[in-house]
C-alpha positions as CSV (number, residue, x, y, z in Angstrom):
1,X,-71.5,4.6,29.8
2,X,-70.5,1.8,31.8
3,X,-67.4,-0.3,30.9
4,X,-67.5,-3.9,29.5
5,X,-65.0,-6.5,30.3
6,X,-63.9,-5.8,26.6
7,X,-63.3,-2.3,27.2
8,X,-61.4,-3.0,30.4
9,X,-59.5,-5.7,28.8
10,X,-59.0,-3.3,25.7
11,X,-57.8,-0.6,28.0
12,X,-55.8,-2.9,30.5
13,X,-53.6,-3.8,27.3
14,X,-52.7,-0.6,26.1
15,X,-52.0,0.4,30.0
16,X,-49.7,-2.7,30.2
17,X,-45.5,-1.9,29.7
18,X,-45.8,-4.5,26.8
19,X,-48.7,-2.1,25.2
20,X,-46.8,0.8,24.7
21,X,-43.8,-0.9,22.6
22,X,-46.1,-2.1,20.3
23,X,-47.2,-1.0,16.9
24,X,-44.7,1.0,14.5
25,X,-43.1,3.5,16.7
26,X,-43.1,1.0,19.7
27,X,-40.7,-1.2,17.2
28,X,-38.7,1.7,16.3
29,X,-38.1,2.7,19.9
30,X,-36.7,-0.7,21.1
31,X,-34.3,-0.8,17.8
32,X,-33.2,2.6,18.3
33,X,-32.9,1.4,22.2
34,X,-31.0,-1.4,21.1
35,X,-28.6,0.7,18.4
36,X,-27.9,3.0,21.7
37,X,-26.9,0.5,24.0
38,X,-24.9,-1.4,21.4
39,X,-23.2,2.0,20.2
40,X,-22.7,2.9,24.1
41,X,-21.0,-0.4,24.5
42,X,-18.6,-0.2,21.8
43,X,-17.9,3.3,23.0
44,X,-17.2,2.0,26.1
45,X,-14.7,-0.9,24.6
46,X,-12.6,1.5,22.7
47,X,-11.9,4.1,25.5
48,X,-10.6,1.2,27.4
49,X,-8.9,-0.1,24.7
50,X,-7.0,3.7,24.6
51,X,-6.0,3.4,27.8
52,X,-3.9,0.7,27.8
53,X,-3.0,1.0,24.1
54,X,1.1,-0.4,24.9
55,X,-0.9,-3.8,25.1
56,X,-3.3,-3.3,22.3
57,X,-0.7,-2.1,19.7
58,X,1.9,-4.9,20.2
59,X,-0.2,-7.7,20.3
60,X,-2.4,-6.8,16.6
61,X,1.2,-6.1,15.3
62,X,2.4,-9.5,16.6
63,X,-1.4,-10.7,15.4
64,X,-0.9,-8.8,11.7
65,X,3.0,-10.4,11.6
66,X,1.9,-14.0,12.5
67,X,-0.6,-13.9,9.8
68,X,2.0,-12.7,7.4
69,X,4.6,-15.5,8.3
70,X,2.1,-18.4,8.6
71,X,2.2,-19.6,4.9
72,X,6.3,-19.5,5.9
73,X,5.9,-21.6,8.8
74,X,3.5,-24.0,7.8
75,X,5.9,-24.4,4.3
76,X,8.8,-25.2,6.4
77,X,7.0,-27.9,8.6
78,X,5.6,-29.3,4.7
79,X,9.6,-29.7,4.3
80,X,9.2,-31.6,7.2
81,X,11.2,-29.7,9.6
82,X,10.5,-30.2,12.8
83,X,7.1,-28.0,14.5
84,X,9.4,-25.9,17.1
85,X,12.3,-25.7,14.5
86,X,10.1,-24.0,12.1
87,X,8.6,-21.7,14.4
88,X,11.9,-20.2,15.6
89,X,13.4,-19.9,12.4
90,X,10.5,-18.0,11.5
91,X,10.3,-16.0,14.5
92,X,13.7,-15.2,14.4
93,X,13.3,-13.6,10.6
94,X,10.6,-11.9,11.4
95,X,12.0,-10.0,14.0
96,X,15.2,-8.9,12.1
97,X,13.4,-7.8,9.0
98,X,10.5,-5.5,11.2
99,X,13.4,-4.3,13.3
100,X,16.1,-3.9,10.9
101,X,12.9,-1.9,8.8
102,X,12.0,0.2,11.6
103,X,15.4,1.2,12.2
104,X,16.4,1.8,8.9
105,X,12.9,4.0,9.0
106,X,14.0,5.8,11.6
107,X,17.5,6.7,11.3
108,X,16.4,7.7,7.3
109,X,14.0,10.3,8.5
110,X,14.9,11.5,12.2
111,X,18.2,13.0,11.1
112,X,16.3,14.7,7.8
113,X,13.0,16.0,8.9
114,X,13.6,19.2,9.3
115,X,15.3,19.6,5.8
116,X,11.9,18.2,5.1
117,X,10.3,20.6,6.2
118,X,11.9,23.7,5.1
119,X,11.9,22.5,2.2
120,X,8.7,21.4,1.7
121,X,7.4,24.7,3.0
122,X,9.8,26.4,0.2
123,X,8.1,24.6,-2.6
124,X,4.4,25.5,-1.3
125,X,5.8,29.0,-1.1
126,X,7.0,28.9,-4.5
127,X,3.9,26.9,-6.1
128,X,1.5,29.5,-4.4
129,X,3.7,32.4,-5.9
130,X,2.8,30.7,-9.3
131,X,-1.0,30.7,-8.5
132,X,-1.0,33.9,-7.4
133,X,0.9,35.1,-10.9
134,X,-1.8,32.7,-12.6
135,X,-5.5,33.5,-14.1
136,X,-6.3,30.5,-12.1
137,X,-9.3,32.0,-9.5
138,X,-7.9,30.8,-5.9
139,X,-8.8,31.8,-2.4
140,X,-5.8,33.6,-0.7
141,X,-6.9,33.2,2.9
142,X,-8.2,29.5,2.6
143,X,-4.1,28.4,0.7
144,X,-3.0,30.3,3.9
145,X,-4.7,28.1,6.2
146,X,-4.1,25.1,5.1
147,X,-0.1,26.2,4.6
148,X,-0.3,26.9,8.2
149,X,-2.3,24.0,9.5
150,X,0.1,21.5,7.2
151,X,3.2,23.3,8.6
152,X,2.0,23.0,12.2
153,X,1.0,19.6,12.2
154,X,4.7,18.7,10.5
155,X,6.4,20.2,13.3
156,X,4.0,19.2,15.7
157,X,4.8,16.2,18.1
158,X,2.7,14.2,16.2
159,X,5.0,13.5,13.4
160,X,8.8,14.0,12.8
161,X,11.6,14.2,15.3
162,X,8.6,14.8,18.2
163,X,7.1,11.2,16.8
164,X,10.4,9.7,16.2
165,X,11.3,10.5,19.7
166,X,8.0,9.8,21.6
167,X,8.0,6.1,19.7
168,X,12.2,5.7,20.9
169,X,11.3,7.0,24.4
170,X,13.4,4.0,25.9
171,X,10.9,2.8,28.1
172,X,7.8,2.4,26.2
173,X,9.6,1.0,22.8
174,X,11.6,-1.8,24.8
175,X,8.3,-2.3,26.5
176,X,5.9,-2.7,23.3
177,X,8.5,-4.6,21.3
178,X,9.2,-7.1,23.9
179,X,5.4,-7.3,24.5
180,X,5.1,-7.9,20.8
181,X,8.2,-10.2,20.0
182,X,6.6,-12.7,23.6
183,X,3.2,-12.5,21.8
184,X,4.2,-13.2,18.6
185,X,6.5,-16.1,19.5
186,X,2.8,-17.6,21.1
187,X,0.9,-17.1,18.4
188,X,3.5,-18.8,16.1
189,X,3.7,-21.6,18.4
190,X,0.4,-22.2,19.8
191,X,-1.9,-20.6,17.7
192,X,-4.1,-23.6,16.6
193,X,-4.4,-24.4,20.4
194,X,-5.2,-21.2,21.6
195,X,-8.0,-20.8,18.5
196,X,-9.0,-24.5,19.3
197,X,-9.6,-23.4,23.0
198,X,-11.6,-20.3,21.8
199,X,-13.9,-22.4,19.7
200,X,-14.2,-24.4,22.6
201,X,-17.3,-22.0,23.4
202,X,-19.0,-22.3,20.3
203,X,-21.2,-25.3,19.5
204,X,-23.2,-26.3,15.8
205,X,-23.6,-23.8,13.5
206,X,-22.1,-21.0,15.4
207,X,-18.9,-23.0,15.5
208,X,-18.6,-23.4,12.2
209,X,-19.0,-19.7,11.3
210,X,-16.5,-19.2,14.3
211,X,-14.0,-21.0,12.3
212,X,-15.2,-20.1,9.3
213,X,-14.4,-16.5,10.6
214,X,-11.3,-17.3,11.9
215,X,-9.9,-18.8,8.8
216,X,-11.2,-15.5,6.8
217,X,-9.6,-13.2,9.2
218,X,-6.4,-14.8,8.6
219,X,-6.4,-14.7,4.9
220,X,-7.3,-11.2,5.2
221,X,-4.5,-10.1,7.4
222,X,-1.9,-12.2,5.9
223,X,-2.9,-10.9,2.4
224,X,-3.7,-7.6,3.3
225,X,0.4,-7.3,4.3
226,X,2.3,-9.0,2.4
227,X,0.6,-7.5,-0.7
228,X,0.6,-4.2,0.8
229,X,4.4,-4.7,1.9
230,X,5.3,-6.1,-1.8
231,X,2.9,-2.7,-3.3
232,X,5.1,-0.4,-0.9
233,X,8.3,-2.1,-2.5
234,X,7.6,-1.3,-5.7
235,X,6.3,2.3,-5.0
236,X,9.2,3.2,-3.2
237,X,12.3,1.9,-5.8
238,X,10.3,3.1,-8.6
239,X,9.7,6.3,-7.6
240,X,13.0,6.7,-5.8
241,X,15.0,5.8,-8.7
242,X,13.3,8.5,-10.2
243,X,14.2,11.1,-7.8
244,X,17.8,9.5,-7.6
245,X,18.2,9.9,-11.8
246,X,16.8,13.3,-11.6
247,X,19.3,14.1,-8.8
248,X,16.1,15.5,-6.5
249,X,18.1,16.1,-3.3
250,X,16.7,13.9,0.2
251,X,15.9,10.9,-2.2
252,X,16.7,8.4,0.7
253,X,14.0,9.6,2.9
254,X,11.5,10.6,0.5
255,X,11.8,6.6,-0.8
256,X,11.6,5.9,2.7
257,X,8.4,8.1,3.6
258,X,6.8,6.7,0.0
259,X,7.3,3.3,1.4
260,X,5.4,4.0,4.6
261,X,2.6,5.7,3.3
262,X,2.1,3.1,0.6
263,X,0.9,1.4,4.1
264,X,-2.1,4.1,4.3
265,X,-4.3,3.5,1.5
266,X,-5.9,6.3,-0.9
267,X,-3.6,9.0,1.0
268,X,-0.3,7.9,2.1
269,X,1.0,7.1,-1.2
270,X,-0.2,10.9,-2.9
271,X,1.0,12.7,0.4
272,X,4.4,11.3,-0.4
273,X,3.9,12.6,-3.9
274,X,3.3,15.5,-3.1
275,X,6.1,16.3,-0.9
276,X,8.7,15.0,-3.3
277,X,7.0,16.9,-5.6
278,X,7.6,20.2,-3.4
279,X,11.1,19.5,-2.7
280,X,11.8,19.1,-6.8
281,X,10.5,22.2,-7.4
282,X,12.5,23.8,-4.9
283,X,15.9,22.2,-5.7
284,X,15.3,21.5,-9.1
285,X,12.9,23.9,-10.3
286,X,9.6,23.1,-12.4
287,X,10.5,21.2,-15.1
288,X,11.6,18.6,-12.9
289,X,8.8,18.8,-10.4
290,X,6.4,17.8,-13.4
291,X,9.0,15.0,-14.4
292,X,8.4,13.8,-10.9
293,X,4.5,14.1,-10.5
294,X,4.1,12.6,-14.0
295,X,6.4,9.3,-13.0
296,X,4.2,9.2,-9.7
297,X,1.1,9.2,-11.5
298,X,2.2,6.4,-13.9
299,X,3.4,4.5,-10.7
300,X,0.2,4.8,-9.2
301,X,-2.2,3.9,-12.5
302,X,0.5,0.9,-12.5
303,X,-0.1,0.3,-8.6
304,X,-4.1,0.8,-8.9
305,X,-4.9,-1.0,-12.4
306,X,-2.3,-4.1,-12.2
307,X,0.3,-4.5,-8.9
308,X,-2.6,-4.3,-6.3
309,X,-5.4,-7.0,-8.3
310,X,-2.5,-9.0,-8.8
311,X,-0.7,-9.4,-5.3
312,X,-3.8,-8.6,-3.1
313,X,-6.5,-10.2,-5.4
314,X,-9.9,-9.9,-3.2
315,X,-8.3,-9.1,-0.1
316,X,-9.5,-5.9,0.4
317,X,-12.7,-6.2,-0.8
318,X,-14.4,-3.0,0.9
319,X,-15.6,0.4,-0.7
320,X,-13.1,3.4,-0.9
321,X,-15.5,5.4,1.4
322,X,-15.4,2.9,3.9
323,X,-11.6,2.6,3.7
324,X,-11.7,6.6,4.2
325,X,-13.9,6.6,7.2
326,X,-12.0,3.7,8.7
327,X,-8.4,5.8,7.8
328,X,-9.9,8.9,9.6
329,X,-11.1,7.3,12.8
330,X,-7.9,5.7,12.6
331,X,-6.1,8.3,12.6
332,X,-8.4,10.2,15.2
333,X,-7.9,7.4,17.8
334,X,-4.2,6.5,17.3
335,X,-2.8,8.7,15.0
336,X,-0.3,7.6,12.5
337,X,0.4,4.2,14.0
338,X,-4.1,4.2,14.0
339,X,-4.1,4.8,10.6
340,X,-2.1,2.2,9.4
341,X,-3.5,-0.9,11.4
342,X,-7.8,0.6,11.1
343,X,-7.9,-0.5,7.1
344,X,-6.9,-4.1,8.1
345,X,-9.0,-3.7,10.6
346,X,-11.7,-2.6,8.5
347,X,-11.1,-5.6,6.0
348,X,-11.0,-8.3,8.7
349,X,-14.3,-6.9,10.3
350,X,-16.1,-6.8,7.0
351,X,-15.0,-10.4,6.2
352,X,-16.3,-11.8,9.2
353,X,-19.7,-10.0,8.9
354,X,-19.9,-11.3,5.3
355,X,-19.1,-15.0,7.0
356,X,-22.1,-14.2,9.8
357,X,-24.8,-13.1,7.4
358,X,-24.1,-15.7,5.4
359,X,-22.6,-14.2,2.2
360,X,-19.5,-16.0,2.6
361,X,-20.6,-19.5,2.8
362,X,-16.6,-21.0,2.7
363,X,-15.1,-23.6,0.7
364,X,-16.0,-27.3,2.0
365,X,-13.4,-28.6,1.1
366,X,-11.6,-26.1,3.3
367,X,-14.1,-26.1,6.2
368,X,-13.5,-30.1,6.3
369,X,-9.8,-29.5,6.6
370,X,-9.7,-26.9,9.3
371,X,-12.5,-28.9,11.3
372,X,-10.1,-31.9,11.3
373,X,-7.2,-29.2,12.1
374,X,-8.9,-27.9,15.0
375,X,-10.1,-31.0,16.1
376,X,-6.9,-32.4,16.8
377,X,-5.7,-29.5,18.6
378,X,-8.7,-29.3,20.5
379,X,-7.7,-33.0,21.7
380,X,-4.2,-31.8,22.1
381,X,-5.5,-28.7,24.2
382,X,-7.9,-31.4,26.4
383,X,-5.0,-33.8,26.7
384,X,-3.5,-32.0,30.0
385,X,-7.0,-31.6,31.2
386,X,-7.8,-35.2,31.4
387,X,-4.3,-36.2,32.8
């Protein structure tokens, strides 16, 4: 049968690169093309990101603590104090409350880790003893294996005096926290500018969602800490003037370790728990132990139900499962220090995809005021330029 222009033309198109992306699988192939190279990308991005992690830590702590301070700063220069005034007032405070924390952090734990420890091993000892001696059906080999894998990971270098000491090792500390205290000065100082020169490269509507994002992200962070930090507060005196009254023995660093894992949602806070819980039963035997857990379960339904709506509000605004999968790649990437920046993290991303799809349309009011904001610092930040 001999072939008409139709047919050739018919077969030319399917023949052609552009013929075999078409149709329902073609579609599907270049979005699962395009989900690969993006995922490959961002894959590429955080190995990088790993390898120079003494730059990437310091500066989102210094980012995370000048979002904290801002409402501070920008207060003081309402009082009408003086812009640089302000700003080193601030600075200054800020770096002796994080410095006197971390060092109060780690001379609370380092020198009583090991009584940790033991003692925490004691009281799964002697709450498996009580399982085994119970109707309760349990799995001998499966409490075993988690006894060992929690006992190894607490002696591990990961955590305790190994952690303690890898994060003091002089060179890399004094390195990170000058890094940090030189970027956070900056970003007290010059923020505006250096976000005005960023949105330098975004024009019409893309500008205003830059800003828009901007703003959000900065909420979010801010927020996220100081309600997190005032949360942590309360955890830690409530439940260590429990341990204190009920004379539980290492009540300083238990207060201490509730404190810093009121930092990592969902788990940090019952982890603690748990291990004071342990250490009661040891010391104090059971009647106490359930004394303790009951007094962290009320601080917690307290925490969950009232503190947290109250002092974070909508700040983080994301589903527990996301929270989780964010906590374990955190912790899978970075470990501890991972862990407790990827749920800010987390929060910040989602707000600025809610900004970009056009769920979170902003407040005019506000948008007005930050456009005039930026505005003027992008003049100020073009001022040098045209001299």
């Amino acid at each position: 049968m001999p072939r008409t222009p139709s047919t050739l033309k018919r077969g030319s198109a399917r023949e052609t690169p552009n013929g075999y992306w078409s149709g329902t699988l073609g579609h599907a192939g270049q979005r699962s093309a395009q989900i690969l190279l993006v995922l490959l990308l961002v894959g590429v991005a955080v190995y990088g990101l790993l390898q120079i992690t003494l730059v990437v830590i310091p500066v989102l702590l210094a980012l995370i603590l000048a979002a904290a301070i801002a409402p501070f700063v920008n207060w003081l220069r309402h009082k009408g104090w003086p812009s640089a005034l302000a700003t080193g007032v601030s600075f200054l405070l800020l770096l002796a409350v994080f410095g006197g924390l971390i060092t109060g952090i780690v001379f609370a734990i380092r020198s009583e880790w090991s009584s940790l420890v033991d003692q925490a091993v004691d009281g799964f000892n002697q709450l498996y003893e009580l399982i085994q001696d119970s109707p309760i059906p349990h799995d001998a080999a499966t409490i075993e294996n988690a006894r060992d894998t929690a006992i190894s990971f607490a002696t591990s270098s990961t955590v305790g005096n190994g952690a303690l000491a890898g994060i003091g090792v002089a060179t890399n500390f004094v390195t990170g926290f000058l890094l940090m205290a030189v970027v956070l000065f900056y970003f007290l100082k010059d923020g505006e500018k250096i976000w005005a020169f960023i949105l330098r490269w975004f024009h019409g509507e893309r500008l205003q969602k830059a800003r828009l994002s901007g703003t959000r992200a900065m909420e979010v962070l801010g927020g996220y800490v100081r309600g997190t930090a005032i949360v942590a507060a309360v955890d830690s005196i409530c439940i260590g003037a429990a341990l204190f009254i009920l004379q539980v023995p290492l009540a300083l660093p238990l207060s201490v370790i509730v404190f810093v894992g009121s930092f990592i949602p969902l788990v940090g806070a019952t982890a603690a728990g748990v291990l004071a819980a342990l250490i009661a039963l040891v010391a104090n035997g059971p009647v106490v132990a359930m004394i303790v857990v009951i007094v962290i379960i009320l601080v917690n339904q307290v925490e969950g139900n009232f503190l947290q709506p109250v002092v974070m509000g909508r700040t983080l605004s994301i589903h527990a499962l996301v929270i989780l999968l964010a906590l374990t790649a955190g912790t899978i990437l970075a470990g501890i220090v991972g862990a407790i920046l990827s749920v800010p993290i987390a929060a910040v991303t989602w707000a600025i995809i809610k900004v970009w799809t056009g769920e979170d349309d902003g407040d005019p009011m506000e948008e007005d005021d930050d456009e005039e904001s930026d505005s003027e610092d992008a003049e100020t930040a073009e001022a040098p330029e045209r001299s």
